[in-house]
PDB file with one MODEL, atoms N, CA, C and O in Angstrom:
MODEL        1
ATOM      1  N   UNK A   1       5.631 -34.954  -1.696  1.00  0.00           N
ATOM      2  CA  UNK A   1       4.967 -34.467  -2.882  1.00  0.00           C
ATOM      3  C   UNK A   1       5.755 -33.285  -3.443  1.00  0.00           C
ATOM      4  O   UNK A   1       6.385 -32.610  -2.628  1.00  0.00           O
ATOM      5  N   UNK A   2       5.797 -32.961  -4.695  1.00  0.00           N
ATOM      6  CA  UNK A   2       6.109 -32.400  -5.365  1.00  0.00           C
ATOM      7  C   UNK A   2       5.459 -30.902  -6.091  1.00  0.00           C
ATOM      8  O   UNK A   2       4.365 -31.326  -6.464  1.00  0.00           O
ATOM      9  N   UNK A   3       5.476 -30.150  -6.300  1.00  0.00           N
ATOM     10  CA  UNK A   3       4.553 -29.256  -7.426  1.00  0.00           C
ATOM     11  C   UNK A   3       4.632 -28.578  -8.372  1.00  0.00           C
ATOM     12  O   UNK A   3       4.653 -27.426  -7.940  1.00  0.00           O
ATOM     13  N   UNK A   4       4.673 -28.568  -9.113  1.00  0.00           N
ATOM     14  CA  UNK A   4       5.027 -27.977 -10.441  1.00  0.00           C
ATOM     15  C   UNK A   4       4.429 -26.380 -10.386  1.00  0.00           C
ATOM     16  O   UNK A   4       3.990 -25.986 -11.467  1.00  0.00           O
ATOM     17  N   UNK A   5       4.363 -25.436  -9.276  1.00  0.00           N
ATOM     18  CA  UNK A   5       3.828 -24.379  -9.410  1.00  0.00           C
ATOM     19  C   UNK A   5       3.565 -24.273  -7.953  1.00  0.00           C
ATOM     20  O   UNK A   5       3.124 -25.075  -7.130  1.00  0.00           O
ATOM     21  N   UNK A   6       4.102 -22.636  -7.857  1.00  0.00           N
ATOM     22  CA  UNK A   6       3.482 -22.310  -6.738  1.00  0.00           C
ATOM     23  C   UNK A   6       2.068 -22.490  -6.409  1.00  0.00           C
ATOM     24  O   UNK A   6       1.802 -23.072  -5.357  1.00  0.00           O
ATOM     25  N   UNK A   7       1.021 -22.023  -7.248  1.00  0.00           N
ATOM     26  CA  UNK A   7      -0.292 -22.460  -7.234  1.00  0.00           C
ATOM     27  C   UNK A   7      -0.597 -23.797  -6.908  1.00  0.00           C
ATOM     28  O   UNK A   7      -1.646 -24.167  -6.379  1.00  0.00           O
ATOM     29  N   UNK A   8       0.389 -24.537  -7.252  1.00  0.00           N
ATOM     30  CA  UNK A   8      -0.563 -26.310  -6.810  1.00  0.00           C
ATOM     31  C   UNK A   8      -0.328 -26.452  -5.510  1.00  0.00           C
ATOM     32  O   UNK A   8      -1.133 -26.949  -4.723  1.00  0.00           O
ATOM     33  N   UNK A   9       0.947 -25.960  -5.178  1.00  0.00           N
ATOM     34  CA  UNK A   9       1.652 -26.227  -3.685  1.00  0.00           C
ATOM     35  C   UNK A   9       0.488 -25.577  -2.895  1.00  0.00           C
ATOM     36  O   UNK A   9       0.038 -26.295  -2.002  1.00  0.00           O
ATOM     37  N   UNK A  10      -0.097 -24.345  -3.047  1.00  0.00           N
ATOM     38  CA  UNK A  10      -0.826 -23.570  -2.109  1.00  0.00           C
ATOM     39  C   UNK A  10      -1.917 -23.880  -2.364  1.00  0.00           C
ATOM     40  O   UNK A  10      -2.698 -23.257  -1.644  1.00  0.00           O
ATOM     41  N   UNK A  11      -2.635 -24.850  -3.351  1.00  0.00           N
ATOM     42  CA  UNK A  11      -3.707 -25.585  -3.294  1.00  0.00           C
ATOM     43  C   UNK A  11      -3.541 -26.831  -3.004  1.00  0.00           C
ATOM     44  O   UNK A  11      -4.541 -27.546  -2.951  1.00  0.00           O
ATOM     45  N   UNK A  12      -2.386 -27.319  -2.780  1.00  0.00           N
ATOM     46  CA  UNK A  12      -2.463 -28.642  -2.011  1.00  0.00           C
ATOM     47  C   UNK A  12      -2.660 -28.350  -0.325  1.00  0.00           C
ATOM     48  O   UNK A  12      -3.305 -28.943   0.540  1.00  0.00           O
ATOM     49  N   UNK A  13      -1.726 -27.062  -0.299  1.00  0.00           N
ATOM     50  CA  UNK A  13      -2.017 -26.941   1.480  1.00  0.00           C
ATOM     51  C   UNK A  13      -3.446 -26.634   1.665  1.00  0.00           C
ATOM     52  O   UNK A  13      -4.173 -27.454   2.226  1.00  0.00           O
ATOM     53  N   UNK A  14      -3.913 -25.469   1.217  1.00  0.00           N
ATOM     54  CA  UNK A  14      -5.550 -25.264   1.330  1.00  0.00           C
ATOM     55  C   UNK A  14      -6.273 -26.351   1.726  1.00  0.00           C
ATOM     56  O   UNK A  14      -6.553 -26.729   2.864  1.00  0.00           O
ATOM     57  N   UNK A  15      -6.608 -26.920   0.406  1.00  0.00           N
ATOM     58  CA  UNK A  15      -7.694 -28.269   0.490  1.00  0.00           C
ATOM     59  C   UNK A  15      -6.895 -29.427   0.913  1.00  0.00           C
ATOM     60  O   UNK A  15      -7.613 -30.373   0.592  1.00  0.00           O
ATOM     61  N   UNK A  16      -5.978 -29.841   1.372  1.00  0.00           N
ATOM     62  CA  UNK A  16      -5.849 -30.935   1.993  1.00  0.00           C
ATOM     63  C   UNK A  16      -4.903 -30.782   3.670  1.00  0.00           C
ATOM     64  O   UNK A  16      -4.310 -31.734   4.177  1.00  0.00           O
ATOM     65  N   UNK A  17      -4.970 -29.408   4.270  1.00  0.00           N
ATOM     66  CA  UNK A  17      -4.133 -29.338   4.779  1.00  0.00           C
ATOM     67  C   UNK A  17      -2.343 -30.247   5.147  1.00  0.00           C
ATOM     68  O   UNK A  17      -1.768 -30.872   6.039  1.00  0.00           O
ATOM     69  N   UNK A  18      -2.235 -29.987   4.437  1.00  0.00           N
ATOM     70  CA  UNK A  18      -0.791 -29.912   3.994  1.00  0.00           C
ATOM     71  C   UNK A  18       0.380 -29.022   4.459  1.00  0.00           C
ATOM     72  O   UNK A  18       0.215 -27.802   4.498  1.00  0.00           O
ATOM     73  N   UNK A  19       1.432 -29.521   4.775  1.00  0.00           N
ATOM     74  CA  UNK A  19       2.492 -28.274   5.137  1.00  0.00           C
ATOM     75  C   UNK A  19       3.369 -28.363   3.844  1.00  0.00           C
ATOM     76  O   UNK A  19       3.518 -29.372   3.155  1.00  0.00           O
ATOM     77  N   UNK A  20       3.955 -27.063   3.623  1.00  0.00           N
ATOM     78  CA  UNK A  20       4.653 -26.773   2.783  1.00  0.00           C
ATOM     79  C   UNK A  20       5.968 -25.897   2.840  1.00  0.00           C
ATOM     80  O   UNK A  20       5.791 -24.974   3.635  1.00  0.00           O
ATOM     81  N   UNK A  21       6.786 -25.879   2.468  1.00  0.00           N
ATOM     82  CA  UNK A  21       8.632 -24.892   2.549  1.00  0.00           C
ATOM     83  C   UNK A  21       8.537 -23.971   1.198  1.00  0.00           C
ATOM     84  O   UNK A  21       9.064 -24.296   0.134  1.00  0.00           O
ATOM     85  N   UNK A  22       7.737 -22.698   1.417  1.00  0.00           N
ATOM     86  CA  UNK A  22       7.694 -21.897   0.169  1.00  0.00           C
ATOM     87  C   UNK A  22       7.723 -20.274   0.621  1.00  0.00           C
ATOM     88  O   UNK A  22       7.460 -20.006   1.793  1.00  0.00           O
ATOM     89  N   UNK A  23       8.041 -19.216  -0.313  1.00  0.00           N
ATOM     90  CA  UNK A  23       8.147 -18.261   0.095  1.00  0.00           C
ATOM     91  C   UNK A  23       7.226 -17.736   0.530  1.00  0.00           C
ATOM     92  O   UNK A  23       6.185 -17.682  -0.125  1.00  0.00           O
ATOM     93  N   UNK A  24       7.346 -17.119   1.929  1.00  0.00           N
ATOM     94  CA  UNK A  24       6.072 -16.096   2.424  1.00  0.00           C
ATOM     95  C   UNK A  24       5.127 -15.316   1.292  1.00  0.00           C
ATOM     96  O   UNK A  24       3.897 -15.280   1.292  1.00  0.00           O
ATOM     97  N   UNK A  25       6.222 -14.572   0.124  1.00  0.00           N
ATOM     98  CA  UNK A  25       5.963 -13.961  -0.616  1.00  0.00           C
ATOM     99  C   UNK A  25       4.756 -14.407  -1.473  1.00  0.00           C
ATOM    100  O   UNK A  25       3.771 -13.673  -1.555  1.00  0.00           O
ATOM    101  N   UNK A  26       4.812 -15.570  -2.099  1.00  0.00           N
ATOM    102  CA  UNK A  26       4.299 -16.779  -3.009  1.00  0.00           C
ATOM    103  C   UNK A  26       3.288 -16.348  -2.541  1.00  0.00           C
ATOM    104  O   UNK A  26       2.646 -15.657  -3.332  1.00  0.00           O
ATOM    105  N   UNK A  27       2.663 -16.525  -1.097  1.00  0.00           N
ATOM    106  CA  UNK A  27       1.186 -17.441  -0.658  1.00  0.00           C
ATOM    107  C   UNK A  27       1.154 -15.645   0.309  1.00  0.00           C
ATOM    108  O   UNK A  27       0.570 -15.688   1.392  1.00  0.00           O
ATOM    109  N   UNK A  28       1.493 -14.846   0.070  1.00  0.00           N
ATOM    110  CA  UNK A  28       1.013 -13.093   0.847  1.00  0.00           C
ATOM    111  C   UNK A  28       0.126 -13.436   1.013  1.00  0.00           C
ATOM    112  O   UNK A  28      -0.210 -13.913   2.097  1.00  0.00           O
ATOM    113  N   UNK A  29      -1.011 -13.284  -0.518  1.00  0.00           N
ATOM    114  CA  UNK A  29      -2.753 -13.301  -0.310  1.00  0.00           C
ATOM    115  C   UNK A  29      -3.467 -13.890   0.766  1.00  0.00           C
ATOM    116  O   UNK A  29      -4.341 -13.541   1.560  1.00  0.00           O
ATOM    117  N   UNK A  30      -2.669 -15.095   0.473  1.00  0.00           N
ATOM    118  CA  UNK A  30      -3.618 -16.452   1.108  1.00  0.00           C
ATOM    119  C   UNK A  30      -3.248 -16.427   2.881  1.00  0.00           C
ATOM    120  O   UNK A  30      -3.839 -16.839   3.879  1.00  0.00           O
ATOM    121  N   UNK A  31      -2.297 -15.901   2.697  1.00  0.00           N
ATOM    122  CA  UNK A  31      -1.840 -15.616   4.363  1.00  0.00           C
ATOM    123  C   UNK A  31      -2.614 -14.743   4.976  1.00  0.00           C
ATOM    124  O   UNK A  31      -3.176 -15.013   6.037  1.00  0.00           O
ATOM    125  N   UNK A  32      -2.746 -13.372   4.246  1.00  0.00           N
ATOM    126  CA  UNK A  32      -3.420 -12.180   4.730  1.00  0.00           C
ATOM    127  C   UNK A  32      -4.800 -12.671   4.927  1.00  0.00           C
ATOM    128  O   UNK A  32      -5.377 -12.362   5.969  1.00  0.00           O
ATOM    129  N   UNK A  33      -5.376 -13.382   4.066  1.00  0.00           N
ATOM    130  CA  UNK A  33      -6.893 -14.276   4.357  1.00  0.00           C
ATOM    131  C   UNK A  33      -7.143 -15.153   4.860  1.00  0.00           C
ATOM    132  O   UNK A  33      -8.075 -15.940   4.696  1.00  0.00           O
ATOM    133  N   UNK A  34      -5.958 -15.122   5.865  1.00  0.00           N
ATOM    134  CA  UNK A  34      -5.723 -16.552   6.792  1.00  0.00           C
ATOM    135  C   UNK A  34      -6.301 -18.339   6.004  1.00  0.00           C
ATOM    136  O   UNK A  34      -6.580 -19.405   6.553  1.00  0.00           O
ATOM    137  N   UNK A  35      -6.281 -18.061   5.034  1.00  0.00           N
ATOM    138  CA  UNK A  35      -6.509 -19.497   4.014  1.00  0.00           C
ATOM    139  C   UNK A  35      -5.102 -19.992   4.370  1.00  0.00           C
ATOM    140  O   UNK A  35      -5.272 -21.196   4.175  1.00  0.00           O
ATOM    141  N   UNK A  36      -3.575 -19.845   4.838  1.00  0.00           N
ATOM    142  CA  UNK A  36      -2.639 -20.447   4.961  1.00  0.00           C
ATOM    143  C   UNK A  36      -2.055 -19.926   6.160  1.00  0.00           C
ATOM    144  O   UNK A  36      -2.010 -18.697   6.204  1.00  0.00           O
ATOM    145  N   UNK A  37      -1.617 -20.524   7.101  1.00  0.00           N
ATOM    146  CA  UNK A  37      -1.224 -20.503   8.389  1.00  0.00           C
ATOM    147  C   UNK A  37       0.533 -20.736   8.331  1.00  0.00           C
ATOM    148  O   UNK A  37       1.003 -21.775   7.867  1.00  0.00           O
ATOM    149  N   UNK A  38       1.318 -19.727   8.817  1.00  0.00           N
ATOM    150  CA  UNK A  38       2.927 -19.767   8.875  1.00  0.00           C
ATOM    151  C   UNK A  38       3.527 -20.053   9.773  1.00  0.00           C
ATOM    152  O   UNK A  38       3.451 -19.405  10.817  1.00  0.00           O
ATOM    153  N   UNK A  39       4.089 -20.821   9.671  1.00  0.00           N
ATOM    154  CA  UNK A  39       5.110 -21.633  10.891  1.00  0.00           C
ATOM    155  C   UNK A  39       6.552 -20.826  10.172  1.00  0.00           C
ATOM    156  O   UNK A  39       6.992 -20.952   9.029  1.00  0.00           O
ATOM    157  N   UNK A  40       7.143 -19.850  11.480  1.00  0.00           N
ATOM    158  CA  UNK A  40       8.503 -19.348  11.563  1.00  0.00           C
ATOM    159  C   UNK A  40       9.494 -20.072  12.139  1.00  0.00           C
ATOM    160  O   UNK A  40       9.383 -20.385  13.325  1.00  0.00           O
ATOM    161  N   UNK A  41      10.807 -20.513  11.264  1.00  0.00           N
ATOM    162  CA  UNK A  41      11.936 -20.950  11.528  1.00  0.00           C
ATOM    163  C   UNK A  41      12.463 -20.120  12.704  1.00  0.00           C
ATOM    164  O   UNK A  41      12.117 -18.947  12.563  1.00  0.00           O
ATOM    165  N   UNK A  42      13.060 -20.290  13.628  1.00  0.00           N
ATOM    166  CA  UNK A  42      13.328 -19.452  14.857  1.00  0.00           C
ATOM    167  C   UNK A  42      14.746 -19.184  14.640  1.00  0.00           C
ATOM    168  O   UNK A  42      15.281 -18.178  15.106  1.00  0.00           O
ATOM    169  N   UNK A  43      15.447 -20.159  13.862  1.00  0.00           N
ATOM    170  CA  UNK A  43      16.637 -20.043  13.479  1.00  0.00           C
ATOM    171  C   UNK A  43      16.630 -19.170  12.460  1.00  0.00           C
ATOM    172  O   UNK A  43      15.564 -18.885  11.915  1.00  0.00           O
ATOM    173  N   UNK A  44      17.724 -18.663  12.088  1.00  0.00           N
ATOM    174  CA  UNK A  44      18.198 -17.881  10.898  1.00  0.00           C
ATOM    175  C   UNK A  44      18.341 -18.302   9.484  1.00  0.00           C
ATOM    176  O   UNK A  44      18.232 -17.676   8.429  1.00  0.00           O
ATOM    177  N   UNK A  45      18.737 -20.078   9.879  1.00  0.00           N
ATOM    178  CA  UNK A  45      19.094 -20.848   8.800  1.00  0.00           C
ATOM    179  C   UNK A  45      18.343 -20.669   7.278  1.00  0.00           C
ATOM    180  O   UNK A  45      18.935 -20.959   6.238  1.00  0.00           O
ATOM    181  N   UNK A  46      17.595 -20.389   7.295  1.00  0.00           N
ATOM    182  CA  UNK A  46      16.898 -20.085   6.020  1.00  0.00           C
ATOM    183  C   UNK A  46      16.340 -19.304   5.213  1.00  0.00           C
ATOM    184  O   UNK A  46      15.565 -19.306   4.256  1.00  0.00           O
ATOM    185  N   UNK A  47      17.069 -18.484   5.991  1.00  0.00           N
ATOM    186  CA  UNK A  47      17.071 -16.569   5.283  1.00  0.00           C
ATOM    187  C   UNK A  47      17.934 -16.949   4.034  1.00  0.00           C
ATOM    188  O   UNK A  47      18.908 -17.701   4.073  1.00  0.00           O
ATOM    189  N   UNK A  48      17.435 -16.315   2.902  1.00  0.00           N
ATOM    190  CA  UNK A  48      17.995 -15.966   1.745  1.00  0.00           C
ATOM    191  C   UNK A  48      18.612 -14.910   1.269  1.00  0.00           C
ATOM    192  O   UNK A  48      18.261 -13.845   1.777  1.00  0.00           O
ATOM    193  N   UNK A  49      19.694 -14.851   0.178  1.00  0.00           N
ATOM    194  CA  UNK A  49      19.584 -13.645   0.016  1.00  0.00           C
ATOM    195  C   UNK A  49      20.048 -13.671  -1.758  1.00  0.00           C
ATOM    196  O   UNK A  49      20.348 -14.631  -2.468  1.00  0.00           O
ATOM    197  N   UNK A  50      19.956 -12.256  -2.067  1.00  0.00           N
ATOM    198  CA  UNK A  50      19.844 -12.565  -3.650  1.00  0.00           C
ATOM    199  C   UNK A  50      21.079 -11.601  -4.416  1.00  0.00           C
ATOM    200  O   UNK A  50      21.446 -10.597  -3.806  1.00  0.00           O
ATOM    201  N   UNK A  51      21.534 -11.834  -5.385  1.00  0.00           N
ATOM    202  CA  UNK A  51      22.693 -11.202  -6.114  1.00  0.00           C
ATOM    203  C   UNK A  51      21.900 -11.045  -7.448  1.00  0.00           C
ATOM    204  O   UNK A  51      20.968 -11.809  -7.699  1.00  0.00           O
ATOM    205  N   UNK A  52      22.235 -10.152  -8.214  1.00  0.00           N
ATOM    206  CA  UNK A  52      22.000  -9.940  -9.371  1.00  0.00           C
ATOM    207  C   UNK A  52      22.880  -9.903 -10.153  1.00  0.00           C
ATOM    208  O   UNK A  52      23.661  -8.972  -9.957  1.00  0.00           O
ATOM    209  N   UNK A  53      23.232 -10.925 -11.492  1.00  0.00           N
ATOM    210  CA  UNK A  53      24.371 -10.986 -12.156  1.00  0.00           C
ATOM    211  C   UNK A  53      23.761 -10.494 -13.557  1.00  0.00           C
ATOM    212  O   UNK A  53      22.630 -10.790 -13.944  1.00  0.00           O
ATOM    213  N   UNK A  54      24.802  -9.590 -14.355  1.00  0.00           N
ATOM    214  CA  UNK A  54      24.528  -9.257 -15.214  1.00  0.00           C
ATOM    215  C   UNK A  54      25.669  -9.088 -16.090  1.00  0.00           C
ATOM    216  O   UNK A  54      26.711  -9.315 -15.475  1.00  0.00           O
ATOM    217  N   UNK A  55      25.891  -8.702 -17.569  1.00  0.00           N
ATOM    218  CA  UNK A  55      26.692  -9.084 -18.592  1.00  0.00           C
ATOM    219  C   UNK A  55      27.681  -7.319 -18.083  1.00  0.00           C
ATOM    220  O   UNK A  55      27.085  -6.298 -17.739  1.00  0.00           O
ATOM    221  N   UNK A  56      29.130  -7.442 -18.184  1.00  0.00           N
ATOM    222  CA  UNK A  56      29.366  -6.143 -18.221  1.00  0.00           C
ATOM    223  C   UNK A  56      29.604  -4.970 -19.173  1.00  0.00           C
ATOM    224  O   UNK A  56      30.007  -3.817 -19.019  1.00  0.00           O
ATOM    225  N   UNK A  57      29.315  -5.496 -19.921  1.00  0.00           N
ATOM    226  CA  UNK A  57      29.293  -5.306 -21.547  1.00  0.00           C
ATOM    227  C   UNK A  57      27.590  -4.849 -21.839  1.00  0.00           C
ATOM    228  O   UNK A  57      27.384  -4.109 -22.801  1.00  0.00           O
ATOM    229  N   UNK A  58      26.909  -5.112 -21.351  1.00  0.00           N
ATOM    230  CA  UNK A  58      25.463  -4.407 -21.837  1.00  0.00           C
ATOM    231  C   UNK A  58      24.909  -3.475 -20.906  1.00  0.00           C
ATOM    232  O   UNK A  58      25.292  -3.212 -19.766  1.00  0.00           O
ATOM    233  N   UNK A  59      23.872  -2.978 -21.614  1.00  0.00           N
ATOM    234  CA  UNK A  59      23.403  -1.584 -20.967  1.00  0.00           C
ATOM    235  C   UNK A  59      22.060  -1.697 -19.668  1.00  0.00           C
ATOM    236  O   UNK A  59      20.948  -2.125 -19.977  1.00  0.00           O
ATOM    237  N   UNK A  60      22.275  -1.404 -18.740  1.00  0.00           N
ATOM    238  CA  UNK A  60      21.537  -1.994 -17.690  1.00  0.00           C
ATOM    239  C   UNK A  60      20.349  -0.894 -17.655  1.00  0.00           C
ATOM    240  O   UNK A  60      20.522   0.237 -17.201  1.00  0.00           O
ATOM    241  N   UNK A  61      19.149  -1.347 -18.177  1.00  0.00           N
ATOM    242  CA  UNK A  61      18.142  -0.302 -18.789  1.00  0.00           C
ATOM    243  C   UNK A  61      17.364   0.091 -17.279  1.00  0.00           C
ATOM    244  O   UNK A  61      17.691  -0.290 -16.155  1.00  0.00           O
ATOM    245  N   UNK A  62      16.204   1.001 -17.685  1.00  0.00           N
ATOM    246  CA  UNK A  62      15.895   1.319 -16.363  1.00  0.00           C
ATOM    247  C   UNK A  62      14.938   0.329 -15.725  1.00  0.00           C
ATOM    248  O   UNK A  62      14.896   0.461 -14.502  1.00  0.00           O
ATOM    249  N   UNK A  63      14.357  -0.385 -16.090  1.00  0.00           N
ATOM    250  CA  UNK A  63      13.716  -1.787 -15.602  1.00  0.00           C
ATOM    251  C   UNK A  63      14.916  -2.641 -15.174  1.00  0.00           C
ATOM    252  O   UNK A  63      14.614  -3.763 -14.768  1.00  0.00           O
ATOM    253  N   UNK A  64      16.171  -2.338 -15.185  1.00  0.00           N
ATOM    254  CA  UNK A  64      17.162  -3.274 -14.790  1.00  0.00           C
ATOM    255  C   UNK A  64      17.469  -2.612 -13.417  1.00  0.00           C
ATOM    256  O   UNK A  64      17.937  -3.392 -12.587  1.00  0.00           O
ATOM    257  N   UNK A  65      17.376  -1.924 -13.202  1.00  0.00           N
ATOM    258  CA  UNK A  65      17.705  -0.824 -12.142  1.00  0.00           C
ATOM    259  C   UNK A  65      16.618  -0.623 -11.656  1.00  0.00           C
ATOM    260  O   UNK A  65      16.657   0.607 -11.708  1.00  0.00           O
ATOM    261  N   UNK A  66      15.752  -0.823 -11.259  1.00  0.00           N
ATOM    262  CA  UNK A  66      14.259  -1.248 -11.056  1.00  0.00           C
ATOM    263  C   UNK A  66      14.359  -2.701 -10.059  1.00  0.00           C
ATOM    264  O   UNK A  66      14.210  -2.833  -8.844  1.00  0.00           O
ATOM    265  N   UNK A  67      14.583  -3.406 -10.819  1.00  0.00           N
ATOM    266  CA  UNK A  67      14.462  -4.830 -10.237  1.00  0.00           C
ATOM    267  C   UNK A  67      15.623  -4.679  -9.451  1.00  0.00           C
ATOM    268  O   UNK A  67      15.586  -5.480  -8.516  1.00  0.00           O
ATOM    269  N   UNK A  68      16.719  -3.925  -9.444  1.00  0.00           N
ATOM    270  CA  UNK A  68      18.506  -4.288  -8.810  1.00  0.00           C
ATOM    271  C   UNK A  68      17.670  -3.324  -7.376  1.00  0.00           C
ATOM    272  O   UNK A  68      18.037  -3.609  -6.236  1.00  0.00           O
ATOM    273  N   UNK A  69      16.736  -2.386  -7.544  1.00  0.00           N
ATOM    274  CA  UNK A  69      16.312  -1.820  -6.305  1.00  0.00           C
ATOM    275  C   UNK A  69      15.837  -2.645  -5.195  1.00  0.00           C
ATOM    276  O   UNK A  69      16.069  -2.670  -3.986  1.00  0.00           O
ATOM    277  N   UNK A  70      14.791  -3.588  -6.327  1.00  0.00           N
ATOM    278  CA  UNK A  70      13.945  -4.386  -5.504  1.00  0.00           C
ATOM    279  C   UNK A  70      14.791  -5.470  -4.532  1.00  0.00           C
ATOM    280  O   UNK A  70      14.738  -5.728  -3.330  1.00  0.00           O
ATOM    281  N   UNK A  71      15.358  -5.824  -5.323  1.00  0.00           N
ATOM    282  CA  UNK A  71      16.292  -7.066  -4.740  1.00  0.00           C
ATOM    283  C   UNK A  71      17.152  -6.448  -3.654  1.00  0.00           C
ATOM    284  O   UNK A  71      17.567  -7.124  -2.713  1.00  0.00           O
ATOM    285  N   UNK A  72      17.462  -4.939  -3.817  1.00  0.00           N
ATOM    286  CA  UNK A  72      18.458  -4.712  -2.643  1.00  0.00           C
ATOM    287  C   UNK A  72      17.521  -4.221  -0.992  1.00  0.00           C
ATOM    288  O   UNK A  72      17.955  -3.969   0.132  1.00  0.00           O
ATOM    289  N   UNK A  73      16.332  -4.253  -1.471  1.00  0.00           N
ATOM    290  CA  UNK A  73      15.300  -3.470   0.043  1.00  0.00           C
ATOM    291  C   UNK A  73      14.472  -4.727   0.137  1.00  0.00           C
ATOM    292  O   UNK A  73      13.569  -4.670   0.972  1.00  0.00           O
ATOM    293  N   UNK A  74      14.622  -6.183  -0.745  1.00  0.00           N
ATOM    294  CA  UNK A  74      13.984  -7.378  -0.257  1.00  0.00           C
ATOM    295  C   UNK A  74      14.029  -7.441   1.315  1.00  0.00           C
ATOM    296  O   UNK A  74      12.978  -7.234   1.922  1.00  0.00           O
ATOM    297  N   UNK A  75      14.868  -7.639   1.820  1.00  0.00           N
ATOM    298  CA  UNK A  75      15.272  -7.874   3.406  1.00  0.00           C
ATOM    299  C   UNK A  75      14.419  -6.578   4.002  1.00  0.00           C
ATOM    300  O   UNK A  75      13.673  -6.948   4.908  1.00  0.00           O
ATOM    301  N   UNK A  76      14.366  -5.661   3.824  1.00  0.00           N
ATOM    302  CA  UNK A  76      13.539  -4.666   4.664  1.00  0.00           C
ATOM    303  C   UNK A  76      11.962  -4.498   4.388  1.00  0.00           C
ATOM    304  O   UNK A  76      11.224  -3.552   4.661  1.00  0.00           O
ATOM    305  N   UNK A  77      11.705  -5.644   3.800  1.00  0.00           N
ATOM    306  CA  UNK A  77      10.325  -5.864   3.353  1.00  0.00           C
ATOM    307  C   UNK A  77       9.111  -7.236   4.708  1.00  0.00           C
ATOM    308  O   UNK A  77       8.861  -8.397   4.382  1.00  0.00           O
ATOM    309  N   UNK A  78       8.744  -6.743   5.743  1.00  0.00           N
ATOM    310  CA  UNK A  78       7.978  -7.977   6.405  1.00  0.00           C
ATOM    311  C   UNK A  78       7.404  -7.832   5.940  1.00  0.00           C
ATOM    312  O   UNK A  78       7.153  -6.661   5.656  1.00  0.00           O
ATOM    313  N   UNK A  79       6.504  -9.083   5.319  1.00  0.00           N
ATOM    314  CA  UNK A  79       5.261  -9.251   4.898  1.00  0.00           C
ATOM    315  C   UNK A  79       4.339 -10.026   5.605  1.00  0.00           C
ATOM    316  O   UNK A  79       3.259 -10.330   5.098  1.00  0.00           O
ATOM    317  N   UNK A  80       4.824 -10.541   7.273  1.00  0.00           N
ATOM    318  CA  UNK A  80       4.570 -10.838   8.259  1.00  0.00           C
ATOM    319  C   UNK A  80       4.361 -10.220   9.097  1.00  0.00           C
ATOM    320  O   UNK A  80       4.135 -10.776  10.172  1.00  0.00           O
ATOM    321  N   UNK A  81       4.332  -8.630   8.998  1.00  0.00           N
ATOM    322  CA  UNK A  81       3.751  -7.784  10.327  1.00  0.00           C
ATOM    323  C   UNK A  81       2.399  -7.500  10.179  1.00  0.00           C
ATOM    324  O   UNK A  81       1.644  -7.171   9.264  1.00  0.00           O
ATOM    325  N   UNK A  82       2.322  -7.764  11.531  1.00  0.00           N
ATOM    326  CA  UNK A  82       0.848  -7.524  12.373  1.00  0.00           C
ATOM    327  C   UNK A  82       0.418  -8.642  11.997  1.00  0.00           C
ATOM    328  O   UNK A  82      -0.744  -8.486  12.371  1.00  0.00           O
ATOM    329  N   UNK A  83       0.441 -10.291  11.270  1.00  0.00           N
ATOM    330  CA  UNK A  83       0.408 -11.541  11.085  1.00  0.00           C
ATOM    331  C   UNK A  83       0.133 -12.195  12.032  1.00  0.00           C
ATOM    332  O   UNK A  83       0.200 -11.262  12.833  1.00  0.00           O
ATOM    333  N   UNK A  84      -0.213 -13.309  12.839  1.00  0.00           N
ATOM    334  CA  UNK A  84       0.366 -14.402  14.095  1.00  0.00           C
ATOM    335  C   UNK A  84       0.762 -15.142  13.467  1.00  0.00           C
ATOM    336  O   UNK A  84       0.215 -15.422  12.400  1.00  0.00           O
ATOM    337  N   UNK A  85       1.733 -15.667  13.841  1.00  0.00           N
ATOM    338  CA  UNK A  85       2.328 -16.626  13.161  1.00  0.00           C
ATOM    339  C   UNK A  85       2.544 -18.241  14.450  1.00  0.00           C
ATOM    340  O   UNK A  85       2.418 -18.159  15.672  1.00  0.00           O
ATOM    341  N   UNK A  86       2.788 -19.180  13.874  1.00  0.00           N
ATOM    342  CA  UNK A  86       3.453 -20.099  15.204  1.00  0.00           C
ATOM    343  C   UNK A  86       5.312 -19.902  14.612  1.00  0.00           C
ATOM    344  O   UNK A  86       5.921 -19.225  13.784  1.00  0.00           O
ATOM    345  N   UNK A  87       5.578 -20.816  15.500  1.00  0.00           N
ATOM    346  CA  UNK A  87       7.383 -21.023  16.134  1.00  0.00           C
ATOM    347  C   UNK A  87       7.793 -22.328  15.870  1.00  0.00           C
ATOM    348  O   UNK A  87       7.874 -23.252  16.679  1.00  0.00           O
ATOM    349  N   UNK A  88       8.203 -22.345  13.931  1.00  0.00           N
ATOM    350  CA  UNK A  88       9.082 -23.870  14.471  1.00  0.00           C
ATOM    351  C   UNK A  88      10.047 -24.143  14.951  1.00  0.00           C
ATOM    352  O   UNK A  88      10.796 -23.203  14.684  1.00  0.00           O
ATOM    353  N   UNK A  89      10.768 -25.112  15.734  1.00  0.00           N
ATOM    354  CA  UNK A  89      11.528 -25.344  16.630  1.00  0.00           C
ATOM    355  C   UNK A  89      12.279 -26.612  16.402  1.00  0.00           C
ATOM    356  O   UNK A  89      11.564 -27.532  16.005  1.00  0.00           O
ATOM    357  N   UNK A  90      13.425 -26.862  16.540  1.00  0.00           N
ATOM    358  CA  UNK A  90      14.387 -27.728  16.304  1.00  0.00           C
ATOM    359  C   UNK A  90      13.837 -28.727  17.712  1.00  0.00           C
ATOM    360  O   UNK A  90      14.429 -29.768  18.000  1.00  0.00           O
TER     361      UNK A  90
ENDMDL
END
């Protein structure tokens, strides 16, 4: 299945228990209210990470520098502590 929105994906898992491959971030709420249950990759394989490309020629306003913060302290962000989580496993 498919979803056109984070929202459908995390209402397909809800009401039909369903598993899903989406960002922790996406479904926080629903995690913290245990409405969605997280299975951790044990591997590394699917850590992300993010670049910010921008024109060098324009003026990088302070909402640009804002978001270039966010993106650089993403990785020092769990949004899985104090969570249980399970262990998926190859």
């Amino acid at each position: 299945m498919e979803g056109n929105s984070s929202a459908s994906i995390k209402k397909a898992v809800i009401e039909n228990q369903f598993l899903a491959v989406i960002s922790v971030r996406l479904a926080e709420e629903e995690i913290k209210n245990g409405k969605i249950h997280v299975f951790q990759n044990i591997e590394p394989d699917w850590d992300r990470f993010f670049s910010i490309v921008y024109h060098k020629n324009k003026v990088v306003t302070d909402e640009m520098k804002n978001l270039i913060e966010v993106v650089k302290d993403y990785i020092d962000v769990d949004v899985l502590k104090g969570i249980s989580t399970g262990k998926l496993v190859g």
